[in-house]
LUMROTOR-563957 format. One line per 10 residues: their letters; for each residue x negated, y, z negated of N, C-alpha, C, O. Coordinates in steps of 0.1 Angstrom, whole numbers. Layout:
N
a	X:Y:Z:X:Y:Z:X:Y:Z:X:Y:Z; ...
# end
This chain:
331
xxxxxxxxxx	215:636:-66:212:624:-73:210:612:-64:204:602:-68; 215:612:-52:217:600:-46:211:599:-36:210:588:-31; 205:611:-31:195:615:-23:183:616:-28:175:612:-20; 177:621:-40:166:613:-49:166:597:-46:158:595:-38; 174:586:-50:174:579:-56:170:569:-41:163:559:-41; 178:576:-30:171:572:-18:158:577:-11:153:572:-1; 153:587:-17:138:594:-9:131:585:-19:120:582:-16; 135:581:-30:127:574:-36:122:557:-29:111:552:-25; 136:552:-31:133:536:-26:129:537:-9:130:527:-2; 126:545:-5:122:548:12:109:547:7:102:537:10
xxxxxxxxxx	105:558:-2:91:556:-6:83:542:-5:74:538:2; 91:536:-16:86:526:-25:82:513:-5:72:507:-2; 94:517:1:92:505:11:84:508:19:77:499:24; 81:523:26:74:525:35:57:522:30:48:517:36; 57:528:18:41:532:15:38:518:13:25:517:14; 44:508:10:40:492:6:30:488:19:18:485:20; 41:489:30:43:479:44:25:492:50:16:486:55; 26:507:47:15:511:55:5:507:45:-5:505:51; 2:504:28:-8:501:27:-12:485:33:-24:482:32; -6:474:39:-9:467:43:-11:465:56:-16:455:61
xxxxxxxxxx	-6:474:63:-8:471:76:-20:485:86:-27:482:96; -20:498:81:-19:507:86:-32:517:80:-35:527:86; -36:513:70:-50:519:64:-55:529:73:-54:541:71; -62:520:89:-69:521:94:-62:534:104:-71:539:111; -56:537:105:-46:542:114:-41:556:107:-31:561:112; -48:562:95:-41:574:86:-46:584:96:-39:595:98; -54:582:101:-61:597:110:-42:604:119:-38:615:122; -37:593:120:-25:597:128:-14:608:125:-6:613:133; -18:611:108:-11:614:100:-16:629:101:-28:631:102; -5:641:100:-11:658:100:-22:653:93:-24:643:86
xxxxxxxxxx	-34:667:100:-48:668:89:-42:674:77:-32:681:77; -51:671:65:-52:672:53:-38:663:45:-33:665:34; -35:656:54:-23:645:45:-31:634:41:-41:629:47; -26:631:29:-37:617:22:-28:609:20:-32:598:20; -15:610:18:-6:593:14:8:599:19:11:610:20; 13:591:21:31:590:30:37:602:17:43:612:21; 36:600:5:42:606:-3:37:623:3:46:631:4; 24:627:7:20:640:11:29:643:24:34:654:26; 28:631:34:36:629:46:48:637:45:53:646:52; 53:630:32:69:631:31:74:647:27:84:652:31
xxxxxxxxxx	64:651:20:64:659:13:64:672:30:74:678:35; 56:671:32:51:679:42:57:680:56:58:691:62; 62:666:64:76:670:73:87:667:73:94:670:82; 90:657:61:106:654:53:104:640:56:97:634:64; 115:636:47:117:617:53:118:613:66:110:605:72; 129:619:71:130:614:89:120:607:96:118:595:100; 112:622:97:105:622:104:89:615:104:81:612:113; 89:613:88:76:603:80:85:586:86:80:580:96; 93:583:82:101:571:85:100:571:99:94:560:102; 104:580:112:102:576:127:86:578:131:83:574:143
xxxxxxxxxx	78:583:125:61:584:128:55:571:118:44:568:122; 61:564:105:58:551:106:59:541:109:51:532:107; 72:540:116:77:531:122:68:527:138:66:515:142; 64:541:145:62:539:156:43:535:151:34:531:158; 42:537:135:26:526:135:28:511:129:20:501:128; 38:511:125:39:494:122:51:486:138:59:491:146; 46:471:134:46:465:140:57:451:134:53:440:130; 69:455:134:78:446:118:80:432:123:82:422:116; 80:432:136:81:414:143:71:414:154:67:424:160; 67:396:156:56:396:166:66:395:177:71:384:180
xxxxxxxxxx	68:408:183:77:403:197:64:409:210:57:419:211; 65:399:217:54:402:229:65:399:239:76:393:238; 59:409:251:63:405:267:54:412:271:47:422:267; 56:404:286:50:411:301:33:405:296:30:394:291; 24:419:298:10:416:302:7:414:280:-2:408:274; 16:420:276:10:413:259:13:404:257:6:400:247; 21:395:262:24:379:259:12:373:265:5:365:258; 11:376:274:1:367:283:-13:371:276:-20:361:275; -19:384:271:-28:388:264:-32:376:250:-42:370:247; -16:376:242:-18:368:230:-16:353:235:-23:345:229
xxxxxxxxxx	-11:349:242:-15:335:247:-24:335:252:-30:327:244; -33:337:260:-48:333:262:-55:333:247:-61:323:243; -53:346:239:-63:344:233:-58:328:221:-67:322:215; -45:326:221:-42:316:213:-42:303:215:-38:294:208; -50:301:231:-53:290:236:-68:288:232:-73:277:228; -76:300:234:-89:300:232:-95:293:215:-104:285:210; -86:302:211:-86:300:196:-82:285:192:-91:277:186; -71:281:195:-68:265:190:-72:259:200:-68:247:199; -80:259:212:-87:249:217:-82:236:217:-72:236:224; -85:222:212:-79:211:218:-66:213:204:-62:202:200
xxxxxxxxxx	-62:221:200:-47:218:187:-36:225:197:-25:226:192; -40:229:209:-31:239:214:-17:233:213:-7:239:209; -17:220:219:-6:212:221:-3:207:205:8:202:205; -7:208:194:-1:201:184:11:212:181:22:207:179; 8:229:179:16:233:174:22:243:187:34:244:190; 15:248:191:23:256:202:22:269:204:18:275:194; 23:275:215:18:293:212:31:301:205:31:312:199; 45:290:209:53:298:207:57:300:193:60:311:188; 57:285:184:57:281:170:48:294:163:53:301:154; 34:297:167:29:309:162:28:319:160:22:326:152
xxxxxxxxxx	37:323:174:45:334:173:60:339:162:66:350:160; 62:327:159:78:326:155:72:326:140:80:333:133; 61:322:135:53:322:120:51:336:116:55:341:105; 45:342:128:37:355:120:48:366:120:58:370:127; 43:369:112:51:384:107:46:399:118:54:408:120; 38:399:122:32:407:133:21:409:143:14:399:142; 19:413:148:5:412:159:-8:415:148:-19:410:150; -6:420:138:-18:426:129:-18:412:125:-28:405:128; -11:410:121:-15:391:112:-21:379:120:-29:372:116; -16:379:129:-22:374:145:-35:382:148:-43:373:146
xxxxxxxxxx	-39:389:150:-55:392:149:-65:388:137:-76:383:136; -56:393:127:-66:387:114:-64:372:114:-72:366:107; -55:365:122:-59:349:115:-71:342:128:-80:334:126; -67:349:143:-74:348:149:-92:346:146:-101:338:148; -89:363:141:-105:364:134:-112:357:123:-124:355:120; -104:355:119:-108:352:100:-103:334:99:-107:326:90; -96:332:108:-91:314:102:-93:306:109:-93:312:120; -95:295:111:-96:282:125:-82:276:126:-74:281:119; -80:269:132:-68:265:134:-66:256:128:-54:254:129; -72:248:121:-66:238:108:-66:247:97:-57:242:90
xxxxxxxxxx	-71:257:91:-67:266:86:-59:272:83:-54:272:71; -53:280:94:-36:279:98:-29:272:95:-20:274:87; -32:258:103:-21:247:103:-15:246:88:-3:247:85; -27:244:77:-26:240:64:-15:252:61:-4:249:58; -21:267:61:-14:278:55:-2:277:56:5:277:47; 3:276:73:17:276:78:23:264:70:34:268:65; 21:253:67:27:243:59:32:242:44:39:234:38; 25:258:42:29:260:26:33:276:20:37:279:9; 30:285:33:43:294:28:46:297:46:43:289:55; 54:309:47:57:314:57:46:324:63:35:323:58
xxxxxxxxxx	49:334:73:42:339:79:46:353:70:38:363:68; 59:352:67:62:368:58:57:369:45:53:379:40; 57:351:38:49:354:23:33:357:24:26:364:17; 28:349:38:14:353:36:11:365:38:3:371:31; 18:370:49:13:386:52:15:397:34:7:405:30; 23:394:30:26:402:16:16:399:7:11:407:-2; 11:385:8:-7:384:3:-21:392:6:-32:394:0; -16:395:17:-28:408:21:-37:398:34:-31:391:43; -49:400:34:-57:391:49:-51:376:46:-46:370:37; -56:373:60:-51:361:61:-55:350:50:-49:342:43
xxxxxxxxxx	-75:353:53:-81:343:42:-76:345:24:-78:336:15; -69:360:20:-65:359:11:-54:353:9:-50:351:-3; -47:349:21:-38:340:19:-38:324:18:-31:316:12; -49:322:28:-51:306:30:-59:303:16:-60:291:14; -65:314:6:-73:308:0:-59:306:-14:-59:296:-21; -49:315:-16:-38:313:-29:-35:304:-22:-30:298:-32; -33:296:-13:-23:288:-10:-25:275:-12:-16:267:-14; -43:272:-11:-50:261:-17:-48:256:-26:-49:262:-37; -43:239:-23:-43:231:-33:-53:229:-43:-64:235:-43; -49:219:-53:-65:212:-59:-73:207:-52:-72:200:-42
xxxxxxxxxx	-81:209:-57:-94:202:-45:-89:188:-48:-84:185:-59; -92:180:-38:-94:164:-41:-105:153:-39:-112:149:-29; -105:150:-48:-119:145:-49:-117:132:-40:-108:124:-38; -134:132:-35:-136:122:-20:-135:107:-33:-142:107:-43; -126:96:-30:-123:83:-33:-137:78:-31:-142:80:-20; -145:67:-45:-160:64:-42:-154:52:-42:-145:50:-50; -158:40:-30:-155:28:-31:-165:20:-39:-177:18:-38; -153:14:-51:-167:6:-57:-169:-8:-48:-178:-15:-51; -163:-10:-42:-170:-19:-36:-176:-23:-21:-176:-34:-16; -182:-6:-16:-191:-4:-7:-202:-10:-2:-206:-8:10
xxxxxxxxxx	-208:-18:-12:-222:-26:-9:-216:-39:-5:-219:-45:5; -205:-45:-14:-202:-60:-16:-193:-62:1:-192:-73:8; -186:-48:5:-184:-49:18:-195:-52:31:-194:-60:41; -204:-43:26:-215:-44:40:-221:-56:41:-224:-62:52; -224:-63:26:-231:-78:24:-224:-85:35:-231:-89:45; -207:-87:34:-201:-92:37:-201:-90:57:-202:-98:66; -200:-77:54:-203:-75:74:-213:-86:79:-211:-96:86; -223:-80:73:-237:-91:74:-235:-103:71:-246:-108:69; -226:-111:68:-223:-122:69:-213:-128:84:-207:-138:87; -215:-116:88:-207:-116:99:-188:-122:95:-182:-132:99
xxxxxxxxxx	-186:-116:90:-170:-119:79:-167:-106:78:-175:-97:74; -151:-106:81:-150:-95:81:-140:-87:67:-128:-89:66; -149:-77:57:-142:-77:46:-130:-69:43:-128:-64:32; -122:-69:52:-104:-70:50:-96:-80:50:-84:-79:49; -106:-93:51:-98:-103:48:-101:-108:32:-96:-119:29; -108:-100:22:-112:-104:15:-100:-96:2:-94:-86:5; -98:-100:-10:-84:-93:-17:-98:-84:-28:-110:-86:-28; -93:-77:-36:-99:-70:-45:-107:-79:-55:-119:-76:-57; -101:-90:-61:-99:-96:-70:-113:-109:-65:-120:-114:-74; -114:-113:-50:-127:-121:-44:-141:-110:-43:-153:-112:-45
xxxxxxxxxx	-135:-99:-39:-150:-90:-40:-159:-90:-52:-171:-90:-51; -149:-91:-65:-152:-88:-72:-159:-100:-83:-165:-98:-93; -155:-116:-77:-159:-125:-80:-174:-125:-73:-185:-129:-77; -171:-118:-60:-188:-118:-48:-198:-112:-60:-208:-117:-65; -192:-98:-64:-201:-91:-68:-207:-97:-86:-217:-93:-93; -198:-104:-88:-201:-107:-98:-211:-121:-100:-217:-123:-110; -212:-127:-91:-220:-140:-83:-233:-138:-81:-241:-145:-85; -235:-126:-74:-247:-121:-68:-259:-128:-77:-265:-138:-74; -261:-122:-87:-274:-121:-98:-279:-134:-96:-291:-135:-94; -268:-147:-98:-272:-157:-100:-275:-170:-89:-281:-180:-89
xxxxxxxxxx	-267:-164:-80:-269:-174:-63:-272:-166:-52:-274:-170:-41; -272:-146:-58:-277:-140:-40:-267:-137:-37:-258:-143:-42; -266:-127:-25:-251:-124:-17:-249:-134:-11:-240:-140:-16; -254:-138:-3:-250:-149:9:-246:-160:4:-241:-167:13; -246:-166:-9:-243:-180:-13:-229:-171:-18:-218:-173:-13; -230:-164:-26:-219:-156:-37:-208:-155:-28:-197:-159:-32; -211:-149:-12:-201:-146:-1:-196:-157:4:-184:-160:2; -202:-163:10:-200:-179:16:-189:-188:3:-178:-194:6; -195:-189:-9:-184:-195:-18:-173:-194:-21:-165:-202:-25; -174:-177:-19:-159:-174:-20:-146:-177:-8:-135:-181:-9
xxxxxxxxxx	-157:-172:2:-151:-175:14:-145:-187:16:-133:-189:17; -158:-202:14:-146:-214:18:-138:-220:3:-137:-232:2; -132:-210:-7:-126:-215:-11:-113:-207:-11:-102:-212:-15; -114:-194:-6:-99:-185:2:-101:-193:13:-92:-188:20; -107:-202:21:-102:-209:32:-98:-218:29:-87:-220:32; -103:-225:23:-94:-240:11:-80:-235:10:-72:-238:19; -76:-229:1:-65:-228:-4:-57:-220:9:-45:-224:10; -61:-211:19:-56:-211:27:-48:-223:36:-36:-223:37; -58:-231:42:-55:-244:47:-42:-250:36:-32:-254:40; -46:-249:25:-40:-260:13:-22:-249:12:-11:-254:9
xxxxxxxxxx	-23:-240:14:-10:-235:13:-2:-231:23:9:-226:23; -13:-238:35:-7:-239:47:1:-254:50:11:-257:55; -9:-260:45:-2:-276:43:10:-280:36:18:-289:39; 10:-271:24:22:-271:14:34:-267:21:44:-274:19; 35:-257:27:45:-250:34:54:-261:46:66:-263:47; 42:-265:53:46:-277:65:48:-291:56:53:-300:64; 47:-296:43:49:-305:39:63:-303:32:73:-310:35; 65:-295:25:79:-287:18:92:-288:33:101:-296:34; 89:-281:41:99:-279:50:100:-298:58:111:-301:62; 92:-306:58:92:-324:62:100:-329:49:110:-336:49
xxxxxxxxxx	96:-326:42:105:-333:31:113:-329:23:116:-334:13; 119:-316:31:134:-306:23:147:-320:23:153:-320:12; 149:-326:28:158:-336:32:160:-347:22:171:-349:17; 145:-355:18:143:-358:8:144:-355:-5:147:-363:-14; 141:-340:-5:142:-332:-17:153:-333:-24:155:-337:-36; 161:-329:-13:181:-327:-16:186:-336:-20:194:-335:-29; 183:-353:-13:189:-363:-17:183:-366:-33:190:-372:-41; 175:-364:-35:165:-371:-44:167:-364:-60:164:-370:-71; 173:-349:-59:177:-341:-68:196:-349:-74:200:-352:-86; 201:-350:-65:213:-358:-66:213:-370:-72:222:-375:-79
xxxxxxxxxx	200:-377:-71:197:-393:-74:190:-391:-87:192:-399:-97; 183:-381:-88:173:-380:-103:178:-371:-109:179:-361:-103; 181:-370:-119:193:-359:-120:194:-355:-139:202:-347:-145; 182:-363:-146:179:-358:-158:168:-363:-166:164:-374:-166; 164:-352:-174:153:-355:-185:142:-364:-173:141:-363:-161; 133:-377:-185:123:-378:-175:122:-384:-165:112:-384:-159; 133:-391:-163:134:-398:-150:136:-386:-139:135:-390:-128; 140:-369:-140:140:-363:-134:126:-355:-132:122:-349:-122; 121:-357:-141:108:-349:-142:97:-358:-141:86:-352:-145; 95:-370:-136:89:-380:-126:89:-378:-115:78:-378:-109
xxxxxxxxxx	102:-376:-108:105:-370:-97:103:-361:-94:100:-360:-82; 102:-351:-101:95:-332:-96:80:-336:-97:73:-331:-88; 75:-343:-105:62:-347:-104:54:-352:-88:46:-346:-81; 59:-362:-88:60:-368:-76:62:-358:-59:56:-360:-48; 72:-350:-62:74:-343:-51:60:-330:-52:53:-326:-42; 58:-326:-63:48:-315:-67:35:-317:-62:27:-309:-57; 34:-332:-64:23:-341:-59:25:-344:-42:15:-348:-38; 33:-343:-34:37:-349:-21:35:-337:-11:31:-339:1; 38:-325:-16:39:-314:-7:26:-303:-12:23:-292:-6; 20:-307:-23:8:-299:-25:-6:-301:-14:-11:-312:-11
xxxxxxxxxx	-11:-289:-9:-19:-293:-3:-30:-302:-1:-33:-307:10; -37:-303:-15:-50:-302:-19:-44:-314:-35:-54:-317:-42; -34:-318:-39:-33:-322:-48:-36:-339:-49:-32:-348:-42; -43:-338:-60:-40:-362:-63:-29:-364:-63:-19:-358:-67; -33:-382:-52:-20:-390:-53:-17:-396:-65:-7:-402:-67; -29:-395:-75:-24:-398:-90:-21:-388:-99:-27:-378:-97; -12:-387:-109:-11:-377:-112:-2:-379:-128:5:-389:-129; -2:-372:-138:2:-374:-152:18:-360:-156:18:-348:-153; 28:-368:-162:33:-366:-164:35:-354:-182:41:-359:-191; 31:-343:-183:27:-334:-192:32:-340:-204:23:-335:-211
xxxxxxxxxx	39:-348:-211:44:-346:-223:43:-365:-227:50:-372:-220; 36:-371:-236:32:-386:-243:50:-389:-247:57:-379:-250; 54:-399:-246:70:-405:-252:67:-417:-253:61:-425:-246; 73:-418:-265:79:-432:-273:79:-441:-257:79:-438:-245; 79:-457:-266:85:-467:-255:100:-466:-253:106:-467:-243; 104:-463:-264:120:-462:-262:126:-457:-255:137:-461:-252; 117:-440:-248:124:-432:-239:116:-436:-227:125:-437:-218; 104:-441:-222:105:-448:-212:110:-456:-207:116:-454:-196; 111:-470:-214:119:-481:-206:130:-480:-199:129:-485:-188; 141:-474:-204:155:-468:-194:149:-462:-184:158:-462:-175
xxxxxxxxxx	138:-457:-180:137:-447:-173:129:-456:-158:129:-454:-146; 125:-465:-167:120:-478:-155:130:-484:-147:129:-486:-135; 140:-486:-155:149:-498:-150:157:-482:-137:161:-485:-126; 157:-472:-142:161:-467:-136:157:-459:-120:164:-456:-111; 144:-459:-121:134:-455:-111:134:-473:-102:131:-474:-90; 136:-482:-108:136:-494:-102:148:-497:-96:150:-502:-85; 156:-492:-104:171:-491:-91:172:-487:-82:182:-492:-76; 166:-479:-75:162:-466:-62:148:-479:-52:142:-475:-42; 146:-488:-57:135:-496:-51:143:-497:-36:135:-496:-26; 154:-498:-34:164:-502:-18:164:-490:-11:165:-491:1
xxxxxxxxxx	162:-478:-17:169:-464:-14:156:-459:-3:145:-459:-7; 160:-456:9:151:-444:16:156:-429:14:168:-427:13; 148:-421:12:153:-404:14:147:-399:27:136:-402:32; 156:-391:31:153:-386:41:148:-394:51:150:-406:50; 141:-388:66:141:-395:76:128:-391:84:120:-382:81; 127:-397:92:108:-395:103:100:-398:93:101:-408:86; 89:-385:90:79:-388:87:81:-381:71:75:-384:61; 92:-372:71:99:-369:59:103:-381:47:103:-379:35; 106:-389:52:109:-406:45:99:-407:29:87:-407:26; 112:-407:22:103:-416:5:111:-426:5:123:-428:8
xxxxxxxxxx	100:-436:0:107:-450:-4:103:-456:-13:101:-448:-22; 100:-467:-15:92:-476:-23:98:-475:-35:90:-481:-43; 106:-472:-41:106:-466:-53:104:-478:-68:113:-484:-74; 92:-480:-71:90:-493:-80:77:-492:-94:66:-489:-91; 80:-494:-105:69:-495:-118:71:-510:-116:81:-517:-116; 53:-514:-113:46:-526:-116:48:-528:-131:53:-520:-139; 44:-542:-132:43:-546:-143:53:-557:-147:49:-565:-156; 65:-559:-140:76:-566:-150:80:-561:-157:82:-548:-158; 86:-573:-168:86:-572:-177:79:-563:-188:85:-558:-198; 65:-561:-187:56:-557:-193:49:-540:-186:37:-539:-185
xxxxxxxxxx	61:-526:-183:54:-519:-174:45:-509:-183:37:-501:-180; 50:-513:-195:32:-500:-201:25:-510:-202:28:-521:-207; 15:-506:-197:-1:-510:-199:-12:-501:-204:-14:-489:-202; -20:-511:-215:-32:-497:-225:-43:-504:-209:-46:-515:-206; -46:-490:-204:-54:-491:-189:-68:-489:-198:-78:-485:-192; -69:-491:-210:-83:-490:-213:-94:-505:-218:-106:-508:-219; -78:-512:-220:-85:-531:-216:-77:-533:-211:-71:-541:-217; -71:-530:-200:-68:-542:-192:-75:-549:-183:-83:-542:-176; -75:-561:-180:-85:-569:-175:-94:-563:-159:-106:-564:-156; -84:-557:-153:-91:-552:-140:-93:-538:-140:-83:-532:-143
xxxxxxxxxx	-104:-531:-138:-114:-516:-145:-108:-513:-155:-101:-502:-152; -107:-516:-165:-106:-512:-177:-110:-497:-176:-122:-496:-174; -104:-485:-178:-106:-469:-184:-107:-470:-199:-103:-478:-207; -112:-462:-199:-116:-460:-216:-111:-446:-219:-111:-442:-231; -109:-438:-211:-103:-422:-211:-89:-425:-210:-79:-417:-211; -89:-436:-207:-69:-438:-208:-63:-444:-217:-69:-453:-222; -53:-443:-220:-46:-450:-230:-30:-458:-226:-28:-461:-214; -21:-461:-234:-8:-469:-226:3:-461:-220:10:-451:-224; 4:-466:-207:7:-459:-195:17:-467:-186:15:-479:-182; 32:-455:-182:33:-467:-172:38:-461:-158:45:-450:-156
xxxxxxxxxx	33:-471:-150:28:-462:-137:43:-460:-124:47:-470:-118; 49:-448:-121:64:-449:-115:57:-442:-100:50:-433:-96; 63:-452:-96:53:-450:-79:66:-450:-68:77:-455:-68; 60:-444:-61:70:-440:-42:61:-439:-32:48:-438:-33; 68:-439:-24:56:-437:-10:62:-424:-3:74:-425:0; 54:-411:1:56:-404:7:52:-404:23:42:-401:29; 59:-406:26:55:-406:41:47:-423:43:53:-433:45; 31:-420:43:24:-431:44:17:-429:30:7:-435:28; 22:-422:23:11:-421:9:14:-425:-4:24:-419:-9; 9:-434:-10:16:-435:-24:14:-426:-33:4:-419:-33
xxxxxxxxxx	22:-426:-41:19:-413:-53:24:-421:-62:34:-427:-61; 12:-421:-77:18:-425:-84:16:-415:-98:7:-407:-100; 27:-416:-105:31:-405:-115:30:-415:-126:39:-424:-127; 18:-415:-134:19:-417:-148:28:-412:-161:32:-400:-162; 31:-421:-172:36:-416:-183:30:-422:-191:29:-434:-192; 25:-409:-202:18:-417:-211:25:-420:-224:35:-414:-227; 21:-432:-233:34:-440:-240:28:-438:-254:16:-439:-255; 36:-435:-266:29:-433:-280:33:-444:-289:44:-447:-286; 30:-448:-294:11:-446:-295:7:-452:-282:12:-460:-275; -5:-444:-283:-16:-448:-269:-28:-456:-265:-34:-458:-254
x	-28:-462:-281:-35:-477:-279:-26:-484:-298:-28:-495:-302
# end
């Protein structure tokens, strides 16, 4: 029973390993034998097991003049990858000298490379040739990335500009431009206005860090509702690049919530913030007695797009800023 059970699983292992490796090589076997099982039959297990053994090949172990045989040929073969992976790494992969001839023959060396990266040298060999392995081992194909914005780049070369400095979102204004002004105006427009705001957010940065000092005092000093939000106005206005020194306060109020807010912005008239070129001062609403004014008759340029307003002014640095509020009613 137990000697069945082992002539059996002998079977099952030997006849696997010679149909994959050893096909070629049956002539070896007595005449008139056609499969290991006839083998077996015919001069017992032993001696089928020590006459297959001596035709397979179960590890790539090389020395002497065969090492040197399969290194040449594995230099010839990987050519300039010799150095990425190694003669010895591909020795240590393959499952035998037969798998090593078939990848030689049948694969390139990024071929390999890919295969070895996704199973072993023992799973591929149990796949049968090499290419039957490199080809199960294939991923999904991946499809080649089409840039949509291949042309709006080259325009751009040809503008002598170079389009990595350009974000997704400006190409796409270029390309959208074209029809009506041409590449070159479409490119060019875009360009000096990502250099505008460049410069302008370059200025903000260097104006912000000049008047952090001021900032800090001035948050302490202004400290609610709109007499505080005069002051963010004013600073919003001081450190923006590109921004007017005139400028409107978002939300129309009663006279009643302005006037406190004068006397209070007029109290700070003594006060410097900060220091050098960082320095606010001035802090003063013209007018007197009287600081809303309807700016659409008053006697000197009358506006007619404006209505009653009253004007809370500082000096930044050397610049005045003045921060309107507009007053309801508005005429």
């Amino acid at each position: 029973m137990h000697g069945h059970i082992g002539a059996e699983s002998t079977r099952r292992k030997v006849t696997v390993r010679a149909r994959a490796s050893v096909p070629a090589r049956a002539s070896m076997a007595p005449r008139g034998v056609r499969s290991i099982l006839d083998l077996q039959r015919t001069i017992g297990n032993a001696a089928t097991t020590a006459l297959v053994s001596g035709l397979l090949v179960q590890r790539m172990e090389l020395k002497g003049a065969k090492k040197a045989k399969y290194r040449n040929r594995y230099r010839t073969w990987a050519g300039k990858n010799d150095d990425d992976v190694g003669f010895d790494e591909f020795v240590a992969w393959c499952h035998n000298t037969s798998q090593a001839d078939d990848i030689f023959d049948n694969l390139k060396f990024d071929e390999w490379n890919t295969l070895r990266g996704r199973m072993t040298g023992e799973a591929a060999y149990e796949l049968g040739t090499a290419r039957e392995a490199h080809r199960a081992s294939a991923g999904p194909k991946i499809e080649k990335q089409v840039d949509p914005y291949a042309v709006v780049k080259a325009k751009i070369k040809a503008e002598k500009l170079d389009p990595s400095k350009f974000t997704t979102e400006e190409l796409a204004t270029i390309e959208a431009g074209k029809a009506e002004n041409g590449w070159s105006a479409a490119i060019q427009g875009v360009w000096q206005q990502k250099t505008q705001k460049e410069q302008s957010d370059k200025l903000a940065a260097q104006r912000k860090q000049r008047y952090q000092q001021a900032k800090t005092a001035g948050d302490l000093l202004f400290t609610g509702g709109l007499l505080r939000d005069v002051w963010l106005v004013a600073y919003s206005v001081a450190t923006a690049g590109d921004a007017s020194p005139n400028t409107t306060v978002a939300q129309a109020r009663p006279d009643a919530a302005i006037l406190p807010v004068v006397g209070q912005w007029r109290a700070a008239q003594g006060t410097t913030l900060g220091t050098g070129q960082g320095q606010v001062s001035n802090f003063h609403v013209p007018g007197g007695a009287a600081p809303i004014e309807d700016k659409s008759t008053r006697p000197v340029n009358p506006d007619p797009t404006r209505g009653r307003q009253a004007d809370f002014i500082s000096t930044w640095g050397n610049t005045d800023i003045n921060v309107h509020v507009d007053a309801l009613p508005q005429h």
